[in-house]
C-alpha positions as CSV (number, residue, x, y, z in Angstrom):
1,X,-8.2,26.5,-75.4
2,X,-8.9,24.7,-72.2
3,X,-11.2,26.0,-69.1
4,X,-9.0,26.2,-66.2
5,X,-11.4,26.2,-63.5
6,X,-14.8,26.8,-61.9
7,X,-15.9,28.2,-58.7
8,X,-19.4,29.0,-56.8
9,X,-19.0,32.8,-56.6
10,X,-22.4,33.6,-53.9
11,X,-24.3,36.4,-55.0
12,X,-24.0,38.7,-52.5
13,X,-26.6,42.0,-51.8
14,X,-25.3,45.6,-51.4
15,X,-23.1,48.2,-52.7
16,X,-18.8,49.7,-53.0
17,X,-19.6,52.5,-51.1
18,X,-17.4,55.7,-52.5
19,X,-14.7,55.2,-50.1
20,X,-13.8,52.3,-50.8
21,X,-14.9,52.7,-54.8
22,X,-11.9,55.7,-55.0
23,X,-9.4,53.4,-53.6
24,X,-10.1,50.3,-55.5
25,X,-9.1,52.4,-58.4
26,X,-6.1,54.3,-57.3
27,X,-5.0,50.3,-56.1
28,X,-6.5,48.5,-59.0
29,X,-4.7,50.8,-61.4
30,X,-1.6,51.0,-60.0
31,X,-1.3,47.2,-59.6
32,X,-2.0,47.0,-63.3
33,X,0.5,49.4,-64.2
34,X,3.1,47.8,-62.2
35,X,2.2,44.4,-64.2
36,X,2.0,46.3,-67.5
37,X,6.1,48.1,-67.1
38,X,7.5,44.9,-65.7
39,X,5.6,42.4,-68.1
40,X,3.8,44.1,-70.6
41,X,0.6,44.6,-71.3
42,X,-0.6,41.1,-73.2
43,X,0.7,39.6,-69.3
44,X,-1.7,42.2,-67.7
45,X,-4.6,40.2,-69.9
46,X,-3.0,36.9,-69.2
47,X,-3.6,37.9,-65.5
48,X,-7.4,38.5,-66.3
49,X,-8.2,35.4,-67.8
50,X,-7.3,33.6,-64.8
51,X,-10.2,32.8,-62.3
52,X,-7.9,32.8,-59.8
53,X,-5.3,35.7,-60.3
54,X,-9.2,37.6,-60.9
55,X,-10.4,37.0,-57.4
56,X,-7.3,37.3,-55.5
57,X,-6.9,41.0,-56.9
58,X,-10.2,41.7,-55.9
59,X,-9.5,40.7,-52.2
60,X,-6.5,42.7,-52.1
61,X,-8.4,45.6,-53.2
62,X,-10.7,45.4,-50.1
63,X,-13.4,43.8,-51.7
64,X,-15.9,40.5,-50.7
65,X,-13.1,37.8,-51.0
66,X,-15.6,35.3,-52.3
67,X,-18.7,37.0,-53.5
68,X,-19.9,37.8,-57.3
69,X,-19.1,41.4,-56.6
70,X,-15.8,41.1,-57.1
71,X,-16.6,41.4,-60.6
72,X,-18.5,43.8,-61.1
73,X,-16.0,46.4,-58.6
74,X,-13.0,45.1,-60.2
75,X,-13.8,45.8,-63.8
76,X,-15.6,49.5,-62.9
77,X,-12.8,50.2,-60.7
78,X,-10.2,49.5,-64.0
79,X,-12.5,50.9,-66.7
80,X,-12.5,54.3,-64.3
81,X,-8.8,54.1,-64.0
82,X,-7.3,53.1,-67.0
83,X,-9.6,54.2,-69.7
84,X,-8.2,58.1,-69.0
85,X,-4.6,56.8,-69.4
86,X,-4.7,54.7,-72.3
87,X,-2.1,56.2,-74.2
88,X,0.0,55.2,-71.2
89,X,-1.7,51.4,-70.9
90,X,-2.7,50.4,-74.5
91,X,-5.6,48.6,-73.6
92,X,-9.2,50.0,-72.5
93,X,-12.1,48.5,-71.1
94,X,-15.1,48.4,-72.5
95,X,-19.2,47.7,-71.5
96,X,-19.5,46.4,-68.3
97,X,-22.7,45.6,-66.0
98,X,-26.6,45.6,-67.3
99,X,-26.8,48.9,-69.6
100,X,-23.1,49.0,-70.6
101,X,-23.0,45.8,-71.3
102,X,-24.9,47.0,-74.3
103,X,-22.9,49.6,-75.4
104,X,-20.0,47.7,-75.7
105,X,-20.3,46.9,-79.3
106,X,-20.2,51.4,-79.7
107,X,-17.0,51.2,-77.4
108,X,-15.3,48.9,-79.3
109,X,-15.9,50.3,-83.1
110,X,-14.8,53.5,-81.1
111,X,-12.1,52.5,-79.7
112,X,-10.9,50.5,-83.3
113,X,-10.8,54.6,-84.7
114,X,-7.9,55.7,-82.4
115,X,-6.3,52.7,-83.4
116,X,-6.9,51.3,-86.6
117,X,-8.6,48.0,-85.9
118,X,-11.4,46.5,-86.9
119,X,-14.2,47.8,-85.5
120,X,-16.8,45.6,-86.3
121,X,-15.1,42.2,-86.7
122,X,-14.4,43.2,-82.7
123,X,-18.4,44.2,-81.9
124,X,-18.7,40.7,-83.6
125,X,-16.5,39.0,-81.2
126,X,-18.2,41.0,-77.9
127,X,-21.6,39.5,-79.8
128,X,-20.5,36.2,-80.4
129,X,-18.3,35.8,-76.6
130,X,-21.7,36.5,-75.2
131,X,-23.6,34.1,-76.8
132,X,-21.6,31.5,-76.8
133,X,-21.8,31.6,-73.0
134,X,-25.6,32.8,-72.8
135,X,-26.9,30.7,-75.4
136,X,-24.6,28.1,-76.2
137,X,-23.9,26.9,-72.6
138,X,-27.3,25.6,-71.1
139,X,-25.7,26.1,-67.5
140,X,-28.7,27.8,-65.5
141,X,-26.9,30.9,-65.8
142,X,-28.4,34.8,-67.6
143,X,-25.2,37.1,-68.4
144,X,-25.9,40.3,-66.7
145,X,-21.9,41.7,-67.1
146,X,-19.9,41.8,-70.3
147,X,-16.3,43.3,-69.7
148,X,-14.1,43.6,-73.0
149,X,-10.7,44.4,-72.6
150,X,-8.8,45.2,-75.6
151,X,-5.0,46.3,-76.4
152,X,-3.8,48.8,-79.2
153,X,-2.4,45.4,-81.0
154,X,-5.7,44.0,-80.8
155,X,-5.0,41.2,-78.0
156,X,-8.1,41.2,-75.9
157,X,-9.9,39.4,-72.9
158,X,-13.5,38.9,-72.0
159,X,-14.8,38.5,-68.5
160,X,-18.4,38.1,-68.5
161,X,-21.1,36.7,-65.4
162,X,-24.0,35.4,-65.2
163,X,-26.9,34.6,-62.7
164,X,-28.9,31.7,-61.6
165,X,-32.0,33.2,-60.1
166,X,-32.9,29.7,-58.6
167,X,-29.8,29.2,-56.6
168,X,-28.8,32.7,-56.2
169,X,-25.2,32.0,-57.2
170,X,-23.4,33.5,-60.3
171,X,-20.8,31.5,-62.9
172,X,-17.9,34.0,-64.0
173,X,-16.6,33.1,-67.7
174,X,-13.2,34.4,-68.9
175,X,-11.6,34.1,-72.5
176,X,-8.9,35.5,-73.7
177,X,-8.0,36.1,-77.7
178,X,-4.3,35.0,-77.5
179,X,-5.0,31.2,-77.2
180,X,-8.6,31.4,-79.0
181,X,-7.8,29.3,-82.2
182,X,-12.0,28.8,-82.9
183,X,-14.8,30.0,-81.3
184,X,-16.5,27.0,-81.9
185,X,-14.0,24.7,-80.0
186,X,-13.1,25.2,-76.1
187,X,-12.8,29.2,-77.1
188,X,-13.0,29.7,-73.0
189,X,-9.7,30.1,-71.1
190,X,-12.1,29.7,-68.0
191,X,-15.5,29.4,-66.7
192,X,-16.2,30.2,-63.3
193,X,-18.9,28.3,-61.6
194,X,-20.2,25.8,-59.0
195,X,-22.1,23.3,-61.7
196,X,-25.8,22.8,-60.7
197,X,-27.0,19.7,-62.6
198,X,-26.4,18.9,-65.6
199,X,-24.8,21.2,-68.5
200,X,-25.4,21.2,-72.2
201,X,-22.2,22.9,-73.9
202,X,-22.3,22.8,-77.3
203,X,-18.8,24.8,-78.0
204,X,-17.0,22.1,-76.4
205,X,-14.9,20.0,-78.7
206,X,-16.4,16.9,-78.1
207,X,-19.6,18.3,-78.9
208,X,-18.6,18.2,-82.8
209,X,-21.6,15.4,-83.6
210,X,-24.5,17.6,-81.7
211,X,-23.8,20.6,-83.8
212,X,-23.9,18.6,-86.7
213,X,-27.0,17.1,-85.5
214,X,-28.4,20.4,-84.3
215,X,-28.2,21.2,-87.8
216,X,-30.5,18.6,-88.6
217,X,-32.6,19.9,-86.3
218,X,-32.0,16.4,-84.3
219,X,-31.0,16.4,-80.6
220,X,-27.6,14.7,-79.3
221,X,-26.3,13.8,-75.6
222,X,-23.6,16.1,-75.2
223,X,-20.8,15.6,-72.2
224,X,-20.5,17.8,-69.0
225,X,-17.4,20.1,-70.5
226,X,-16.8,21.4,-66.8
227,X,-15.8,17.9,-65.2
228,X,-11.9,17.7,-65.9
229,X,-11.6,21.4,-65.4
230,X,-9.7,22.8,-62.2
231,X,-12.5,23.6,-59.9
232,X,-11.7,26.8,-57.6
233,X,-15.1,26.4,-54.9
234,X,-15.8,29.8,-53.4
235,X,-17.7,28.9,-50.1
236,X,-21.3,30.4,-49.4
237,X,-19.9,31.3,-45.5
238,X,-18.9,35.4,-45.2
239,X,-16.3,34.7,-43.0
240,X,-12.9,33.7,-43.9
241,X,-11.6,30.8,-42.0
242,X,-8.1,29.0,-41.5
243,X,-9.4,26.2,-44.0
244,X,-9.9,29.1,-46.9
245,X,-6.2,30.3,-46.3
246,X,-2.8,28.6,-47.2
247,X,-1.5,29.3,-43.9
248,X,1.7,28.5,-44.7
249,X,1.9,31.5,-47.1
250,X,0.4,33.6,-44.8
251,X,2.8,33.0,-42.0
252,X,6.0,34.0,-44.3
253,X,4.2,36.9,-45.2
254,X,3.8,37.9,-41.1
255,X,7.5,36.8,-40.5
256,X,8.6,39.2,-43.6
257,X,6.1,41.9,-42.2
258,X,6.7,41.2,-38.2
259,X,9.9,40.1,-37.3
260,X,12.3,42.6,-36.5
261,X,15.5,41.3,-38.8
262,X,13.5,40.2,-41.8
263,X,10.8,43.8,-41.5
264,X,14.1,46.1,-41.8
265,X,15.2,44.4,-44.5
266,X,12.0,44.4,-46.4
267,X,10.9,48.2,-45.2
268,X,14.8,49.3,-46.7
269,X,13.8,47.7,-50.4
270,X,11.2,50.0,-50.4
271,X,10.9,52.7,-48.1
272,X,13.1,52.5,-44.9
273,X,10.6,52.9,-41.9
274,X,8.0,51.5,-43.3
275,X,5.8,49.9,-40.9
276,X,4.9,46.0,-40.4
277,X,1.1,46.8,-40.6
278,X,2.0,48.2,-44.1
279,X,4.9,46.1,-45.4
280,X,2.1,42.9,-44.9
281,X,-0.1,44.3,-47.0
282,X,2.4,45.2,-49.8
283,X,3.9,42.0,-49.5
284,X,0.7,40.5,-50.7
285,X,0.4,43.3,-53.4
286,X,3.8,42.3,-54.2
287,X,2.8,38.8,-55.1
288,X,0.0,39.8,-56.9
289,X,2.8,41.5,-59.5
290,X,4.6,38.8,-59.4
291,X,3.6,35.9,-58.2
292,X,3.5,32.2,-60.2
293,X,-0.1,31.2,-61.2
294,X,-0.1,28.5,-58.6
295,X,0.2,31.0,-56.2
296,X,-3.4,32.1,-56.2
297,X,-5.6,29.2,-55.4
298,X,-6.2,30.6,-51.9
299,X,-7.4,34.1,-52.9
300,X,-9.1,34.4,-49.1
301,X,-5.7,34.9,-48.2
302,X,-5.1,38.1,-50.1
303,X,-7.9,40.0,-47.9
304,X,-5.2,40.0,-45.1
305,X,-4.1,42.9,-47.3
306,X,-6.6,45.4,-46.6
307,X,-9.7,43.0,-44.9
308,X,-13.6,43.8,-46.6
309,X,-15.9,46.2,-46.5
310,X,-18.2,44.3,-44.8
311,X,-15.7,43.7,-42.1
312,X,-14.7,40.5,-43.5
313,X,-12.2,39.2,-42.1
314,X,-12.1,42.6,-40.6
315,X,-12.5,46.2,-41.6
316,X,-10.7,47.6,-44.3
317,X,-7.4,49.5,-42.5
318,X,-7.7,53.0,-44.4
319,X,-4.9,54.6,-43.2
320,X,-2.7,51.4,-44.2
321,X,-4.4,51.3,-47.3
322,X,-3.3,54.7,-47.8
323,X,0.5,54.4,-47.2
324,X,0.1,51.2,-49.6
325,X,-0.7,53.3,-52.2
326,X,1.7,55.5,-51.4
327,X,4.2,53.6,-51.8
328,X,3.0,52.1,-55.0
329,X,2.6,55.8,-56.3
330,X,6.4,56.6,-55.1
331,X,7.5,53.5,-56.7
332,X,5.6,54.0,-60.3
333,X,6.8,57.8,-60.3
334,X,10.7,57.3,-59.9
335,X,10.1,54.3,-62.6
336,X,8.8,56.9,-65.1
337,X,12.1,59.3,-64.5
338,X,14.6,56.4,-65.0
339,X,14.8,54.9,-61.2
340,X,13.8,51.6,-61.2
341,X,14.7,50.5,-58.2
342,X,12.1,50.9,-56.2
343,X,9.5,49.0,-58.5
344,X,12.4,46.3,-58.4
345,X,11.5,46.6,-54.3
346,X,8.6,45.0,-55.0
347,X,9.9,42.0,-57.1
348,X,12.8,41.4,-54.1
349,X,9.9,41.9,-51.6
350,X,7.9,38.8,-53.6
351,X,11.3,36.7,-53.7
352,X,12.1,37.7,-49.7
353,X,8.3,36.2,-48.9
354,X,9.1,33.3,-51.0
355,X,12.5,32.4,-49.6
356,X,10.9,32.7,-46.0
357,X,8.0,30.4,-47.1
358,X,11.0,27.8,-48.2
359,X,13.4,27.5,-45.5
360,X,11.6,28.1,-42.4
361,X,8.0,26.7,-43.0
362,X,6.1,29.2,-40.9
363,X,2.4,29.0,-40.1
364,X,0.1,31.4,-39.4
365,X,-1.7,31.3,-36.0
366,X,-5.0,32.1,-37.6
367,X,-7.3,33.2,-34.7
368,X,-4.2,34.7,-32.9
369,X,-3.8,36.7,-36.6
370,X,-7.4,37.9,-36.7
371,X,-7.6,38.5,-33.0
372,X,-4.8,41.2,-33.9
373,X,-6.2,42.4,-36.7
374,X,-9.9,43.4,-35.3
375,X,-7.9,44.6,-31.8
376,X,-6.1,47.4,-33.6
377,X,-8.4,48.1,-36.6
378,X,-9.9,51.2,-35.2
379,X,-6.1,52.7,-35.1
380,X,-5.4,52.2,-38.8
381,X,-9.1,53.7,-39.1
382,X,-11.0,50.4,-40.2
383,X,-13.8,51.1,-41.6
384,X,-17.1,48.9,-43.4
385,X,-19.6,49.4,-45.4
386,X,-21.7,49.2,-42.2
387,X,-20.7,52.4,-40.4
388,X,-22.2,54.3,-43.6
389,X,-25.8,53.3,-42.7
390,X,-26.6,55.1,-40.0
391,X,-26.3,58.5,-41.8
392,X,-27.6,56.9,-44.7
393,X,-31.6,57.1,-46.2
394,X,-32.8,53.5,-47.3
395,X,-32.8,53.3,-51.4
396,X,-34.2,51.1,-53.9
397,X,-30.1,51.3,-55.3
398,X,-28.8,50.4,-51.8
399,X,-30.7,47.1,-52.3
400,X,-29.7,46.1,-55.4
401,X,-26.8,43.3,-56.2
402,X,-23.1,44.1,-56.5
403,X,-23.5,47.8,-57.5
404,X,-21.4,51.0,-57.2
């Protein structure tokens, strides 16, 4: 197994605040169930162990596009939601940030009762995944979150973070079980992380001779492993700015969501009526579903969904947010009484965004986009993290990193 990528992901102060923490799971779930009845659920772990699938759900969620919270939010906001249901799902999530992280070992022997796995060869694997990238990699980096996801027919991923106190940045590392042949050789589907200096990995492949030599209690040179990897470079700026977007894919998903032939179209594969506001944020939900891999290595652009709860790049739109889900609700109850076609909306709705992207080449005006989008946020009830404070008492909690 090869990394795929890196990326700086800036550690960024403050908290989900409940609002927004309720949502991300109604979205985050039902996303994840659409992937799990058109795919499957080993595709729904596929989708995890890529850096870049990871962070463009978490912008159309309504989180940070480009901070280490996405992590943390994302993987509470699944564990919440699809733990209850996993009779439905067949997968759970297990541990999770600081004190669960701990317990994941428990979760999993528990989890390997209701289904007849191995218990502890799994709490091995959670040992030895963390490790491997706390110990083994000499990157800078202390894990602080250790995610286990882990299916009925014992497929699994691992998203795990650590921090660099010195830089204040944080390296996201994913794996996933399907393509792990040996943890002692490139086990990582990904590592996500700006490099700082030099980095001593001694699970690389390459690294064969220093383990031997380790073993004689010798020291060897070992390569920088993260050099021919795929770099994804989250930007330290808050703001999200035409050179973080593909606006190219943006503007197909305006002209599918704003122009009058192509909006009726799109609204009657769905839900005739719907409006543009809301169509462009499905649209981007849509591709999340079902887009390519390729498609994601702009996830700044998915925040056009339903903006940040910091207001970046504006505040999230709660009353669109609400019909999104609605719709994704409607669409996920028919499936479950026989009528697909409206979960089939949303794959037409990806190829419809496509098509537009291929044969007219649109472009996004970018400041004429977010100028639109602050003008009318307080009609679709915008809403950041910011407009909490004032009726809020100052906490040692509200100052902590990337909490709930």
């Amino acid at each position: 197994m090869k990394r795929s990528g890196t990326a700086d992901l800036p550690l960024h102060g403050g908290r989900v605040p409940p609002w927004l923490a309720e949502r991300m799971t109604e979205l985050g779930t039902a996303i994840a169930e659409q992937i799990v009845v058109n795919y499957g659920p080993s595709e729904f772990l596929t989708r995890l162990s890529d850096p870049f699938w990871f962070q463009a759900y978490g912008a159309v969620m309504g989180m940070d596009w480009h901070s280490s919270g996405i992590t943390t939010s994302v993987l509470g906001a699944l564990k919440r939601g699809i733990n209850p249901r996993f009779s439905e799902f067949g997968f759970a999530v297990c541990g999770g940030r600081g004190r669960h992280s701990v317990r994941t070992p428990d979760e999993l022997r528990a989890f390997s009762i209701k289904t007849g796995l191995d218990g502890d060869a799994l709490a091995r694997t959670s040992r030895l995944t963390a490790r491997v990238d706390n110990n083994a990699v000499a990157d800078g980096f202390q894990l602080y979150l250790h995610s286990f996801v882990i299916s009925k027919s014992g497929e699994w991923a691992v998203v795990q973070q650590g921090m660099n106190a010195h830089n204040y940045s944080a390296r996201r590392y994913h794996w996933h079980s399907a393509t792990v042949r040996d943890f002692v050789s490139d086990p990582h589907a990904a590592i996500v992380g700006k490099p700082k200096g030099e980095i001593l990995n001694l699970v690389d492949a390459r690294a064969v001779k220093a383990q031997s030599a380790l073993l004689k209690i010798a020291q060897e040179p070992v390569a920088n492993a993260l050099n021919e990897a795929r770099k994804l470079t989250m930007p330290s700026h808050h703001d999200v700015r035409a050179k973080d977007v593909d606006l190219k894919r943006l503007g197909a998903v305006l002209a599918v969501a704003h122009e009058q032939d192509l909006r009726d179209f799109a609204s009657f594969l769905l839900v005739e009526g719907l409006g543009p506001r809301t169509l462009q944020s499905l649209a981007l939900i849509a591709e999340v579903v079902h887009g390519a891999p390729s498609r994601f290595s702009d996830p700044a652009r998915f925040s056009f969904a339903h903006g940040g709860k910091d207001g970046h790049p504006f505040p999230v739109p709660l009353r669109t947010y609400d019909e999104s889900l609605a719709v994704l609700r409607r669409s996920l109850e028919t499936a479950r009484l026989g009528d697909t076609r409206k979960m089939e909306g949303f794959r037409c709705l990806d190829r419809l965004t496509r098509t537009v992207e291929e044969d007219r080449h649109p472009f996004a005006d970018f400041g004429a986009v977010l100028a639109h989008e602050r003008r009318i946020s307080s009609s679709l009830g915008g809403r950041t993290v910011f407009d909490d404070r004032a009726s809020e008492k100052p906490s040692v909690r509200s100052l902590q990193l990337d909490l709930f």
